[in-house]
C-alpha positions in Angstrom: 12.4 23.7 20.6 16.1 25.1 19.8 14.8 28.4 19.4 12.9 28.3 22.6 15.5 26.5 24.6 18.3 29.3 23.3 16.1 32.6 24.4 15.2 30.8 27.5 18.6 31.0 28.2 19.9 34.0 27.2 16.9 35.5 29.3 18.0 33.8 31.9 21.6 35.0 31.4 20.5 38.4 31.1 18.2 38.4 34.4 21.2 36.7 36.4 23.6 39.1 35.5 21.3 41.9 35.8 20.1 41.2 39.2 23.8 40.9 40.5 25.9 43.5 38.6 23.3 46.4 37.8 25.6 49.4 37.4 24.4 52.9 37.8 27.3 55.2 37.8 26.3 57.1 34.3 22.9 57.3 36.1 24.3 58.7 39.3 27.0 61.0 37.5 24.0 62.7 35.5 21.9 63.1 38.7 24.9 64.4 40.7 25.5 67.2 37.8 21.7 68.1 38.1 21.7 68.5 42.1 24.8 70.6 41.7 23.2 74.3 41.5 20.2 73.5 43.8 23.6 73.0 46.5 25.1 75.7 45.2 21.7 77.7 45.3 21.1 76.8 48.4 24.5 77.1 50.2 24.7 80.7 49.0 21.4 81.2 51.3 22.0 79.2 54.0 20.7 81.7 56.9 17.5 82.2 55.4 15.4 79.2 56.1 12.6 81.1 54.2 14.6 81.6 50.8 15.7 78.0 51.7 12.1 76.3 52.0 11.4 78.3 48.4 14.2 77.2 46.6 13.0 73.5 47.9 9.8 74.4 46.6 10.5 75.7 43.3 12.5 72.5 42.6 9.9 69.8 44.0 8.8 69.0 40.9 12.4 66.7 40.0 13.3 66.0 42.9 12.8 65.1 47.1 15.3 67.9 49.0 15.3 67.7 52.3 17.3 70.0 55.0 18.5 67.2 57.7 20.2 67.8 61.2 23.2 65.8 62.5 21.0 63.5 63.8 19.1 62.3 60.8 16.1 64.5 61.6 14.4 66.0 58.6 14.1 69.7 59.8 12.7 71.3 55.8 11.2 69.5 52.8 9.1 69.7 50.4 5.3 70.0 50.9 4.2 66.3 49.8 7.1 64.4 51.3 6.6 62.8 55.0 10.1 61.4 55.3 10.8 62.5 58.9 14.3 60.8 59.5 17.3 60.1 57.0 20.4 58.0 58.4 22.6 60.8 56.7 26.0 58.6 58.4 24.5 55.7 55.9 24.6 58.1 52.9 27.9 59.3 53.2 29.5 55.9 53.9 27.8 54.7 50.3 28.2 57.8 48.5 30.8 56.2 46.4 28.6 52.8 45.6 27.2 52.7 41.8 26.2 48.5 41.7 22.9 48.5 42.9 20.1 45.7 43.1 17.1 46.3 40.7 16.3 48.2 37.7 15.1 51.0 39.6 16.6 52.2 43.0 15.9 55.5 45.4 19.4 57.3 45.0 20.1 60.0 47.5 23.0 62.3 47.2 24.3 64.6 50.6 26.0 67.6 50.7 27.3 68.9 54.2 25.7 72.4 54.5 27.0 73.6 57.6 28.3 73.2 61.6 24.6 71.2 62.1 23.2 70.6 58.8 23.1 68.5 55.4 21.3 69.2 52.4 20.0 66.0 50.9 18.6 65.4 47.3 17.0 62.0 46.5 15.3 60.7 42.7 14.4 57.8 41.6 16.9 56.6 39.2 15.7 53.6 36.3 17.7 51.2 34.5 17.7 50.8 30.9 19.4 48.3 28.9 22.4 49.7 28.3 24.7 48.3 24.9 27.0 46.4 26.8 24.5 43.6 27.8 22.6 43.6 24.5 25.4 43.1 22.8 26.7 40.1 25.2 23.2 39.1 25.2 23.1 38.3 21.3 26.7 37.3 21.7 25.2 34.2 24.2 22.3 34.0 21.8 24.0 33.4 18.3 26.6 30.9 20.8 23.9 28.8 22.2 21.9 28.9 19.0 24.3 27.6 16.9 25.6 24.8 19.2 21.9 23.9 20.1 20.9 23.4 16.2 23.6 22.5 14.5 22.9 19.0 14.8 18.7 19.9 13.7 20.4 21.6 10.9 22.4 19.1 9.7 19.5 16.4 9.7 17.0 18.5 8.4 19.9 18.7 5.6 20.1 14.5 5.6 16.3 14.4 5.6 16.3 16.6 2.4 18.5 14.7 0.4 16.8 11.7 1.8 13.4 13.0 0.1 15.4 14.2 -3.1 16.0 10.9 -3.6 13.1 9.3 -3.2 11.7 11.8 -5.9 14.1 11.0 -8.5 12.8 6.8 -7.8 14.9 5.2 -5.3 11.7 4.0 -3.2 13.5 1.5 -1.4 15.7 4.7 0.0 15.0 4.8 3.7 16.2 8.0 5.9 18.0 7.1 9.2 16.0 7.8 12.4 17.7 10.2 15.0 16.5 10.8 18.4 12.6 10.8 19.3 11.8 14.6 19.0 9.5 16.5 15.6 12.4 16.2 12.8 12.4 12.2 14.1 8.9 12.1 13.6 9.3 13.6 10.3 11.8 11.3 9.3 9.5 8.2 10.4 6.8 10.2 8.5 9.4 10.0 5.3 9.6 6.2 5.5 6.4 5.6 5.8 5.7 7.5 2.4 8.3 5.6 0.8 7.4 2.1 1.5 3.9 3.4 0.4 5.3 4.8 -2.7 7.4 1.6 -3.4 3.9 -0.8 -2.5 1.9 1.5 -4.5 4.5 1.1 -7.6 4.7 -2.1 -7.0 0.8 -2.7 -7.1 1.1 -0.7 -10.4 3.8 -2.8 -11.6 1.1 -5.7 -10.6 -1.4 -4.0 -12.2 0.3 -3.5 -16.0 1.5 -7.0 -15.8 -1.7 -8.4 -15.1 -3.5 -6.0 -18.3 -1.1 -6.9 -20.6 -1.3 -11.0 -19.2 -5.1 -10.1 -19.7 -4.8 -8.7 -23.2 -2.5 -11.5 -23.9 -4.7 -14.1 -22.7 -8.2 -12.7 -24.6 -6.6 -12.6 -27.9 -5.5 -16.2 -27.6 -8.8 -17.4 -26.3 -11.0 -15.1 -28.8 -8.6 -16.3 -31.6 -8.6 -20.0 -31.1 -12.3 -20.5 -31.6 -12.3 -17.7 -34.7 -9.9 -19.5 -36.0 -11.8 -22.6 -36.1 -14.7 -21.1 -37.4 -12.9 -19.0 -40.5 -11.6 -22.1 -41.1 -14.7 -24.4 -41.6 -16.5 -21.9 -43.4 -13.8 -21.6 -45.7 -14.2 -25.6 -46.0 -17.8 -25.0 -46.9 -17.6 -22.5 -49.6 -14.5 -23.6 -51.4 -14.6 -27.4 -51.4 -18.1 -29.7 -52.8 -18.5 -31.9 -49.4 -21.3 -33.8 -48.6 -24.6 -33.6 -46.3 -22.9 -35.5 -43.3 -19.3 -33.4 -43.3 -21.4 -29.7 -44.3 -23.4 -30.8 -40.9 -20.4 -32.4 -38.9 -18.7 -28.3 -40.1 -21.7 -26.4 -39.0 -21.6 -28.1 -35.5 -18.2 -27.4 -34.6 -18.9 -23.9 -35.9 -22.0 -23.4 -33.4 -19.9 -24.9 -30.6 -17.0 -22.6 -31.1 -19.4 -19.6 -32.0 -21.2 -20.2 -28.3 -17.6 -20.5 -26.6 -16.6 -17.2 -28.3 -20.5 -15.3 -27.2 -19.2 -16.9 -23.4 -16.0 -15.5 -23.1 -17.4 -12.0 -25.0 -20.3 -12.0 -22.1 -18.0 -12.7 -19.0 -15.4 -10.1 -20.5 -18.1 -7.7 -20.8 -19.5 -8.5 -17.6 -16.4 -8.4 -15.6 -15.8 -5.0 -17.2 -18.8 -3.7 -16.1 -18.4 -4.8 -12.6 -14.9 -3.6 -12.1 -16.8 0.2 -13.1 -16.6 2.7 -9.8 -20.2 3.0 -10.6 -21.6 0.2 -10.1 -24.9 0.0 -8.0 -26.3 -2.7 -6.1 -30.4 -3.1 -5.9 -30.5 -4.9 -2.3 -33.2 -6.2 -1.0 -34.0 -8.7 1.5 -34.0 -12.2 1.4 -33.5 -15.8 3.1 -30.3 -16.9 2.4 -31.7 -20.6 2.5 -34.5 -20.1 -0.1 -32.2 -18.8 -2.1 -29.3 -21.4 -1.5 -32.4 -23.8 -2.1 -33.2 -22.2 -5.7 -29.8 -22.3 -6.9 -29.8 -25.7 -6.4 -32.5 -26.8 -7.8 -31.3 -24.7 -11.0 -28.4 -26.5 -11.3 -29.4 -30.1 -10.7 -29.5 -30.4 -14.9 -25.7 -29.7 -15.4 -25.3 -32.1 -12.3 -27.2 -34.9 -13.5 -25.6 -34.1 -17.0 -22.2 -34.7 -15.5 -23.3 -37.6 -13.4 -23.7 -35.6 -10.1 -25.8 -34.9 -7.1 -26.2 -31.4 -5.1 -26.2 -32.2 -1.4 -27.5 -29.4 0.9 -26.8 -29.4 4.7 -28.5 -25.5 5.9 -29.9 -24.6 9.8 -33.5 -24.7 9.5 -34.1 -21.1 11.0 -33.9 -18.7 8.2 -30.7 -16.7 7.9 -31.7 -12.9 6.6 -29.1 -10.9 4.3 -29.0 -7.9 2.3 -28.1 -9.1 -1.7 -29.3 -7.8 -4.9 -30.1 -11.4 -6.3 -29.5 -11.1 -9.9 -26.2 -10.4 -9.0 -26.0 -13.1 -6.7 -27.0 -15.7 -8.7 -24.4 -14.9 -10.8 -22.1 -16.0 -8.1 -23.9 -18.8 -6.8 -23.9 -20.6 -11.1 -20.3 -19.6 -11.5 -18.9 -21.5 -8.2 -21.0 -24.4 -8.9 -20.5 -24.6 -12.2 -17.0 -24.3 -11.6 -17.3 -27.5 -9.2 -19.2 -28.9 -11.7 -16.2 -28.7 -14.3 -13.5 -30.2 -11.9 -15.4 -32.6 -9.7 -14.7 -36.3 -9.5 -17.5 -38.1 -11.7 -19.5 -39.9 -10.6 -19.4 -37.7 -7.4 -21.1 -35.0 -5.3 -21.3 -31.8 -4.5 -21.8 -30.4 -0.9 -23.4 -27.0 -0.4 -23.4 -26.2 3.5 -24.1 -23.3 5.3 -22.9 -22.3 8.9 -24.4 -19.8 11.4 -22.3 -17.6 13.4 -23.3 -15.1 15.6 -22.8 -12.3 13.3 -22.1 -13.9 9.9 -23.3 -16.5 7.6 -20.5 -18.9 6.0 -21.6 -21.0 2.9 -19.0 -23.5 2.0 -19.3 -25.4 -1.8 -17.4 -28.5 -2.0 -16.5 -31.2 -4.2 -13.8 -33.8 -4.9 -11.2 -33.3 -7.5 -7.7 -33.0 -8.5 -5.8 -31.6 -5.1 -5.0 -27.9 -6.0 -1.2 -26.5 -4.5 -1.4 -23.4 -2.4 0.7 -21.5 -5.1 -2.6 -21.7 -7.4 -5.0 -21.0 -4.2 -4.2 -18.0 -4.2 -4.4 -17.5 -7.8 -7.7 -19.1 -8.7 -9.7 -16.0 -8.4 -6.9 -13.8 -10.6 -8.6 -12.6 -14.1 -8.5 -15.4 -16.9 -6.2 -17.7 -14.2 -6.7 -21.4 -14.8 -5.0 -24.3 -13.1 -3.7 -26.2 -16.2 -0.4 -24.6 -17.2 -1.3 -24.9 -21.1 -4.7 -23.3 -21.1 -6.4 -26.3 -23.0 -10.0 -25.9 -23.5 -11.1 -29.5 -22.9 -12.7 -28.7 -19.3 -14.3 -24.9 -20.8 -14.4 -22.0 -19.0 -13.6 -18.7 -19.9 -11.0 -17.9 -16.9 -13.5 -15.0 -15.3 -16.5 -17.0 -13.3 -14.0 -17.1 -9.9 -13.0 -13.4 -10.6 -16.7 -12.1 -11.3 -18.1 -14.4 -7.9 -15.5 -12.2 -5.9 -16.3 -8.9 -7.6 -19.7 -9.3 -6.8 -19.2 -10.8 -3.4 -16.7 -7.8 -2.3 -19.8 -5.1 -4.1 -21.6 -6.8 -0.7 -19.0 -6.2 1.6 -18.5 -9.9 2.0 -15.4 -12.1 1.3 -14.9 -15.3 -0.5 -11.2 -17.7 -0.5 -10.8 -21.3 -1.5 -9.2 -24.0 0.4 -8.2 -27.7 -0.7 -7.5 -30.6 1.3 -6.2 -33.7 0.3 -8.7 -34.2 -2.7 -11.7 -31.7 -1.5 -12.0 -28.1 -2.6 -14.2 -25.9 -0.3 -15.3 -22.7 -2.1 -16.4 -19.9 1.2 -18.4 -17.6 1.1 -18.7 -14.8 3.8 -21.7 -12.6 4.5 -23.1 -10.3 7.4 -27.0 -10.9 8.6 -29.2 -7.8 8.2 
C-alpha cells in the first residue's frame, strides 16, 4: 500500500508540474536553427514566386511554410496544407514564449520577408522527459517512500524479533498490535500461532504427564496382585501346610490371577481403541431393545449386590446407528461401575429421553456425593475417586475411559453429573 500510495504521488507530482511548467526552449532553439536556411533560401529569391512555391515544395516533407500577407492571408503553401489565414500579429507577439501547455504543441516561427509579406514555418514539436524532472521525480519518490514506510519497516522489524522469539520457546510472547492494515493482520495472525503453540505444548505437557502417571499406575496395579501370587506359591512349595491353608492359598491366587487377566484385557482393549484405525461395524438398531437387553444382562451382579435395575424408556422405538459389540461394552462398564459405588440395598435407574434430534440415556444410582474436581476426572485413564487406590471396591481404572472412547468412535458424547447423593451417568446420541 506504501509502494502504491508513493508512485501515486510522485505521478501526480510529475503530471502537475508538467501540465503547468512544460518548457520548450531547447525544442524551439533546435527548430529555429533548422528553419534558418529555408529563410535564408527563400529571402535570396524573393521575386520569384515560382522558385519560391519550389523551395516550399522541396521542404514539405519537415515542415508547414507558408508565404502570408500583412493581413494574415495565406497567399503560398505547401500542396497538402489548407490553412488559409494565420494571425501573424499573434506570432510575433509570442515569438519569445518557450512554457507551453502539453507535451506536444504546433510551434510556428515568422520571419518578415518583405514591404507585404512573412514567411512562416510551423512543426510540431514533442516533449520528452527531460533529466531535470526525472531526477526531481525520484528525488520526491525516495522522500515520500521513506517517510511513508518507515514506520511498516520498523514493525515488520518488531514482528520479526517477535517470531524469533517464539522459535527459540517463549510461547507466552505476544507481538503488539499496530493499526488495522495487512502487517496488523499479520501480527494478529502471529498471536494466534502462539497461543496455539503454547495450548498445543501444553496438551503435550498434558499428554507426557498423563503416560508416565499411566505407566506409573499399571506397574502398581500389575504388581500388587503378582506380588500376592509369587508369594503364595512360594508358601506352597517351600513350607508342608495342610489341605484347608494349600486351598485357602490357591483361592486367593485365582482371585488375584483374574484381577491381573482384567486389568491386562482393559489395558489391551483401551489400547486398541485409542488406534487411528479403528473401525466401527454399524448397523441399525432400537435403542430400547437394546437398553432392555443390557439390563436383563446385568440383573445377576445386581441381585448379587442386593440391587434392582429400574427402566423408565418412551414406548416408540428410538433408531440409532451403533456397532453393538462395541456398545455393550459401554453399557456393562457404566453399570457395573454403578454397581460398585451404589448404596446397598438400592437401585439403579436407567432412563432414556427423546429429543427432537437426539436420544439422552441417563444411568443413575445413589452413592457417595462425588466433588466437581473429580467430575471432571472420572473418565481420565486409570482415575479413581479414592486418593489411595485401594482395591477393596475393584475396578481396573479404564471402564469410564473405554465407555467414552467408544461413545466419541460414534460421534456421541457422554459426562457425569452428581447431586447431593445421585450420580447420573449421560449418554448422548443422534437418531438415524
Amino acid at each position: 500500500m506504501s509502494f502504491i500510495t508513493t508512485s501515486c504521488t510522485v505521478l501526480i507530482f510529475n503530471g502537475i508540474y508538467r501540465d503547468n511548467h512544460t518548457n520548450y526552449s531547447k525544442e524551439i532553439a533546435t527548430f529555429n536553427s533548422e528553419c534558418a536556411p529555408i529563410f535564408t533560401e527563400i529571402a535570396s529569391n524573393s521575386e520569384s514566386k515560382d522558385k519560391i512555391q519550389n523551395i516550399i515544395d522541396k521542404n514539405s516533407g519537415y515542415e508547414d511554410i507558408f508565404i502570408v500577407n500583412l493581413k494574415g492571408e495565406v497567399v503560398q503553401e505547401n500542396k497538402n496544407n489548407f490553412e488559409k489565414q494565420i494571425d501573424i500579429v499573434r506570432l510575433l507577439k509570442r515569438k519569445s514564449e518557450t512554457n507551453f501547455y502539453g507535451t506536444q504543441i504546433k510551434y510556428y516561427n515568422a520571419k518578415y520577408l518583405n514591404q507585404d509579406r512573412y514567411i512562416v514555418i510551423a512543426r510540431f514539436l514533442v516533449k520528452g522527459d527531460n533529466f531535470e524532472i526525472f531526477i526531481l521525480g525520484c528525488i520526491v519518490f525516495i522522500i515520500v517512500f521513506f517517510l511513508l514506510t518507515y514506520g511498516s519497516v520498523r514493525y515488520i522489524e518488531i514482528l520479526s524479533k517477535g517470531i524469533i522469539k517464539i522459535a527459540s520457546g517463549k510461547l507466552n510472547l505476544r507481538v503488539d498490535i499496530k493499526g488495522n492494515d495487512e502487517l496488523a493482520s499479520l501480527g494478529r495472525n502471529i498471536n494466534y500461532m502462539a497461543q496455539r503453540l503454547e495450548e498445543i505444548n501444553k496438551n503435550e505437557k498434558e499428554i507426557e504427564k498423563s503416560k508416565n502417571m499411566l505407566i506409573a499406575n499399571v506397574s502398581h496395579d500389575l504388581r500388587t496382585p503378582l506380588t500376592s501370587i509369587i508369594g503364595y506359591i512360594k508358601l506352597i512349595r517351600e513350607k508342608y501346610i495342610e489341605q484347608d491353608e494349600i486351598h485357602k492359598y490357591i483361592t486367593i491366587i485365582d482371585d488375584k490371577s483374574n484381577r491381573l487377566e482384567e486389568l491386562i484385557n482393559e489395558l489391551f482393549e483401551y489400547t486398541k481403541l485409542s488406534s487411528c484405525d479403528v473401525k466401527l461395524n454399524k448397523t441399525k438398531i432400537s435403542l430400547n431393545e437394546f437398553i432392555r437387553q443390557m439390563a436383563e444382562e446385568m440383573m445377576p451382579l445386581c441381585h448379587k449386590n442386593n440391587l434392582k435395575i429400574i427402566l423408565n424408556m418412551p414406548k416408540e422405538d428410538i433408531m440409532i446407528e451403533a456397532d453393538t459389540s462395541k456398545m455393550i461394552r459401554v453399557f456393562e462398564n457404566i453399570i457395573a461401575n454403578a454397581v460398585r459405588y451404589s448404596e446397598k440395598p438400592g437401585s439403579i435407574n436407567i432412563n432414556v429421553f427423546k429429543s427432537e434430534e437426539k436420544a439422552r440415556i441417563c444411568v443413575e444410582n445413589k452413592g457417595q456425593v462425588i466433588e466437581e474436581k473429580d467430575i471432571e476426572k472420572i473418565f481420565d485413564r486409570f482415575y479413581k475417586t479414592d486418593d489411595c487406590r485401594n482395591t477393596k471396591i475393584g475396578g481396573a481404572g479404564l471402564g469410564l475411559c473405554i465407555a467414552k472412547t467408544i461413545v466419541e468412535l460414534h460421534g456421541g458424547n457422554i459426562w457425569a453429573e452428581s447431586k447431593k447423593n445421585k450420580v447420573c451417568f449421560n449418554i448422548l446420541f443422534s437418531y438415524v
